[in-house]
N, C-alpha and C positions, 0 to 999 in steps of 0.2 A: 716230615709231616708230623711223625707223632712230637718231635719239640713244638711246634704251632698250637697243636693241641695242649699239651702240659703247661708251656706260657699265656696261652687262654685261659683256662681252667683255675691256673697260680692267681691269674688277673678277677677274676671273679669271685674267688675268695680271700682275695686280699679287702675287696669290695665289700663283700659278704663282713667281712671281719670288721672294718671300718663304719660299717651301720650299725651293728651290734652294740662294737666298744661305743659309737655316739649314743647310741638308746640307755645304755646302761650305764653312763656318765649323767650324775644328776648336779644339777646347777642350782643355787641360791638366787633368787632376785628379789627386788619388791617392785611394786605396782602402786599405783595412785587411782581410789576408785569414789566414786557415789554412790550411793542406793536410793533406790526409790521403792517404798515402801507399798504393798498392796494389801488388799485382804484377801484369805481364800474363794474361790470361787461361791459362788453362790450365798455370801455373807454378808449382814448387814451391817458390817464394824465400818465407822470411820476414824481415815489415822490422818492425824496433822502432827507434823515434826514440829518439835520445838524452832522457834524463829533461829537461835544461836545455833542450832546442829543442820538450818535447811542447806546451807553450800560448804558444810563440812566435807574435806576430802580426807577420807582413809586411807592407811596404810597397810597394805597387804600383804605379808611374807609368802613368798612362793617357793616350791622345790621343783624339779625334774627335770626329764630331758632340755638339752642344751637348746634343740631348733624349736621347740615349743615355748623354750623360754623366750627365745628369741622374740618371734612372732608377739608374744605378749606386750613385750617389752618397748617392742616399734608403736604401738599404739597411743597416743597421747593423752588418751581418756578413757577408763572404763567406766560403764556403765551398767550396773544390775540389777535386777528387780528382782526383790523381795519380799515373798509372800509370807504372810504372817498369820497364827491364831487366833481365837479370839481372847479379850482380854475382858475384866471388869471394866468399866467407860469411868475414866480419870484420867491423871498423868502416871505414866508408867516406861519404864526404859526397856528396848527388846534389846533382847542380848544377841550378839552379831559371831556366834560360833564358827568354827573352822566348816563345818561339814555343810551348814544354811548356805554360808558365804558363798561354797563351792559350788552347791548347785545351783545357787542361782546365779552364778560367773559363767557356767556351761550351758543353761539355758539359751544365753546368747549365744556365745560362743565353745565351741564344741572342742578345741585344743585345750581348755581349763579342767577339760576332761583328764588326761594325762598329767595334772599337775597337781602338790599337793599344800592345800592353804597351811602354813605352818601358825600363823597366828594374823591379827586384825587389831589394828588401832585405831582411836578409840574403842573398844570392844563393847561398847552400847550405842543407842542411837536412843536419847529421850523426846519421847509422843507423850500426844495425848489422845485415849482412846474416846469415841463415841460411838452411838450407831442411830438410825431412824425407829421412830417409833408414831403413831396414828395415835391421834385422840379428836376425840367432839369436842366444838368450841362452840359457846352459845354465840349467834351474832343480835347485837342489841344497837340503838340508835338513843342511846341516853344522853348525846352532849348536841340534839340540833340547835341552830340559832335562828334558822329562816323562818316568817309568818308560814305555817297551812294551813288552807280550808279543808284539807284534806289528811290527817296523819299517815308517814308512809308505812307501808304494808309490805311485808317481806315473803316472797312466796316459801321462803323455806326459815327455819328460827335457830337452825345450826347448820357446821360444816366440819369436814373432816382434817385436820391439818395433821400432815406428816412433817415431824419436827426433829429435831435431835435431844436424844435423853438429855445430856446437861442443860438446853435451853429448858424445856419442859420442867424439868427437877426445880431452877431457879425459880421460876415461874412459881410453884410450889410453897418453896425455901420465902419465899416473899410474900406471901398470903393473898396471894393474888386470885381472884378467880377466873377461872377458863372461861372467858369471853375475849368476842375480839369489837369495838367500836368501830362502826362503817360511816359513822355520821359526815366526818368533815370529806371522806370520797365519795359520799352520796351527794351531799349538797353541791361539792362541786360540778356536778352534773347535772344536777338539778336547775343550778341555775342557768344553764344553756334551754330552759325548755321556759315554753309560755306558760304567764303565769295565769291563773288563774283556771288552766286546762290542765284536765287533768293527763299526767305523764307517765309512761311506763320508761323505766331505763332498765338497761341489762349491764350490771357494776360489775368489774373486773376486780378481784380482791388481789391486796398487795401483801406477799406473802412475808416482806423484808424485817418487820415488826418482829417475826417470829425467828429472826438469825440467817445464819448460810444454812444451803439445801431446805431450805421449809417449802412444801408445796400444798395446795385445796385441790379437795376431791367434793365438791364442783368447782373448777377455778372462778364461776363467775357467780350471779342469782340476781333475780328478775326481782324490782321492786316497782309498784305501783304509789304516786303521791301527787297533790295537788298543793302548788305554792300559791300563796295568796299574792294575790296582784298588792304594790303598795298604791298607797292610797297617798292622794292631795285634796285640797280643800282651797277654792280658789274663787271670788268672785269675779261673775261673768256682766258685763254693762251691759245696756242698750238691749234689754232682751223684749222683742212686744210682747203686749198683752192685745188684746181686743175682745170688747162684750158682743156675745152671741145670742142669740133667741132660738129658742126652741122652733121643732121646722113646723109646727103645727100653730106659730105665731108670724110666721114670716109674711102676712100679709097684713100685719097692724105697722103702722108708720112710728117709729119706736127709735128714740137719739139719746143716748148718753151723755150729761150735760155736766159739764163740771161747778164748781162751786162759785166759780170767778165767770161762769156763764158759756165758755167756750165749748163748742162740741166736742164730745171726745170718740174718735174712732180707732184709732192705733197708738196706743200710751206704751211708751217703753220704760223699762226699771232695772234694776241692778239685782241680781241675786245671787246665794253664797251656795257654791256645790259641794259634795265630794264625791270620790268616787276613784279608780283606778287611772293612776296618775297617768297613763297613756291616753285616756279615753277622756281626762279632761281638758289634757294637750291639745286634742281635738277641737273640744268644742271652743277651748279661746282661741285656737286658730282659724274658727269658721268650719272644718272641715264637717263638723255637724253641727246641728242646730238645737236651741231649745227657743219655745214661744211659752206666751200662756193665753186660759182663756179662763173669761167670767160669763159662765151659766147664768141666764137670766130665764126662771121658769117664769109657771104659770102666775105662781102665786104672787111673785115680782109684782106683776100688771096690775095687782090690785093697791101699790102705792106708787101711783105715780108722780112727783115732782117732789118726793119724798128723798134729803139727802142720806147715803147711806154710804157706807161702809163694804166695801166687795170683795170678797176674801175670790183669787184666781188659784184657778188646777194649772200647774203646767206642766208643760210635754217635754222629756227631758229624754233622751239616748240611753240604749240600754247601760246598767249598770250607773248610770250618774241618778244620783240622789238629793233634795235641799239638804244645805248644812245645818240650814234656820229658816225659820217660814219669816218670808217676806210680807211685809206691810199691806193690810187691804188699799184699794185704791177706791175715794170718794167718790162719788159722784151720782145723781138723779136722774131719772127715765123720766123723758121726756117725749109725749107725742104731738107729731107735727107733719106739715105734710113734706113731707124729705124721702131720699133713697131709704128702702127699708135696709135693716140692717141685715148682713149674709153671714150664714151658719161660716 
């Protein structure tokens, strides 16, 4: 029994001995890594690697235990992330130390713990730093090209854009002033609305103008504006006329006599509009109407058979206007015993 025991015991420390001698056997290796680069917590730095170092892989010299190296070693990719200081905002190289590398190797992975970075290749990583910064931007409509009866009205006359220092500084560097032009994203939306009403839009502002990460504090703003309807100028044929008498004459027997003798009750003429190219599409397609008429007052009846000259009012749909006053039309009052004439 007591040999069982003493070759148990021998067994267990020969065990014992075998852990120890492995812990305290340290091994060389290297590793193949990436980093990715962050800022500290609650920091406004932004980092972009240079394009030539973004799918750089590192070389990592490692030391220690055998079975930790092991484990390292079966891995096909490391991956670390990298937190960094701040820096002045330009191009700047962060230098990739034994001790950074380490902690942030164990971050992930907690066996890098036990391991000791002996050195890193390439031993820099060239950035470039930035960070956000806020400024007021006047917003102005200096480049429209559409007719208004109405100029647009901006409910607010600035906005806040969170940009990045170097955009900003250029900005600067260029003698630029801090405004941002909304005209040609205003019009385009403008021109979706009727003309000649007046429109309210709520403009979405594009913040791309101002680089990566630029953002508005309001993203959007309420403008108010009235586009002017465009205008045509178009003659209309065949439009009547007819002479009317006052309703306090409608009982005198009264005919309109043309110069060649013919009565005249319904004379049609030609006349020159303008007016809101829709609204005059209209009226040459019939879908409204224009007439005219000649007022024939009191004072009329006192020359009867007298040729003259009849300047007509006519009635035209809202917004249509003459382009040019049409020609009087001839002709003498003549009484007779005939249909009286109707208002």
């Amino acid at each position: 029994m007591e040999q069982v025991k003493l070759l148990s015991m021998t067994a267990v420390l020969s065990l014992l001995t075998w852990i120890v001698a492995d812990n305290m056997v340290n091994e060389e290796a290297i590793v193949r890594a990436t980093f990715e680069l962050l800022p500290r917590a609650n920091s406004d730095v932004l980092i972009d690697v240079a394009p030539e170092a973004a799918s750089q892989l590192y070389t990592i010299k490692l030391q220690g235990p055998r079975r930790f190296i092991d484990v390292v070693q079966k891995r096909e990719r490391t991956k670390a992330r990298l937190r960094i200081g701040d820096h002045a905002v330009g191009p700047t190289e962060i230098t990739l130390d034994n001790e950074s590398v380490k902690r942030a190797l164990t971050e992930t992975w907690s066996e890098f713990d036990q391991l000791t970075v002996l050195a890193v290749e390439p031993s820099t990583i060239p950035v470039v730093i930035d960070k956000l910064v806020s400024h007021e931007f006047t917003l102005t409509t200096r480049r429209l090209t559409l007719p208004y009866a109405s100029e647009p009205q901006l409910k607010r006359s600035s906005i806040n854009v969170q940009i990045r220092q170097s955009r900003y500084d250029s900005i600067l560097e260029a003698g630029q002033a801090l405004q941002m032009d909304i005209s040609a994203d205003l019009e385009r939306q403008l021109r979706s609305s009727p003309a000649g009403q007046p429109a309210t839009v709520f403009l979405a502002l594009d913040p791309r103008q101002f680089g990566r990460d630029a953002a508005f504090s309001p993203d959007s703003i309420e403008v108010t504006a009235t586009v002017q309807a465009q205008r045509t100028t178009a003659v209309i044929p065949t439009v009547p006329v007819k002479p009317v008498v006052s309703f306090t004459n409608l009982d005198k027997s009264l005919m309109a006599q043309s110069r060649d003798g013919t009565l005249l009750t319904v004379e049609t003429v030609s006349i020159r509009v303008t007016g809101p190219t829709e609204d005059v599409a209209k009226l040459q397609r019939g879908v409204s109407r224009a007439y005219g008429l000649i007022q024939i007052k009191e004072s009329d009846l006192q020359e009867l058979n007298v040729l003259k000259a009849w300047p007509t009012d006519f009635v035209l749909p809202p917004q249509i206007e003459l382009a040019e006053t049409p020609a009087p039309i001839e002709f003498k009052l003549v009484e007779q015993a005939a249909p009286t004439l109707q208002p």
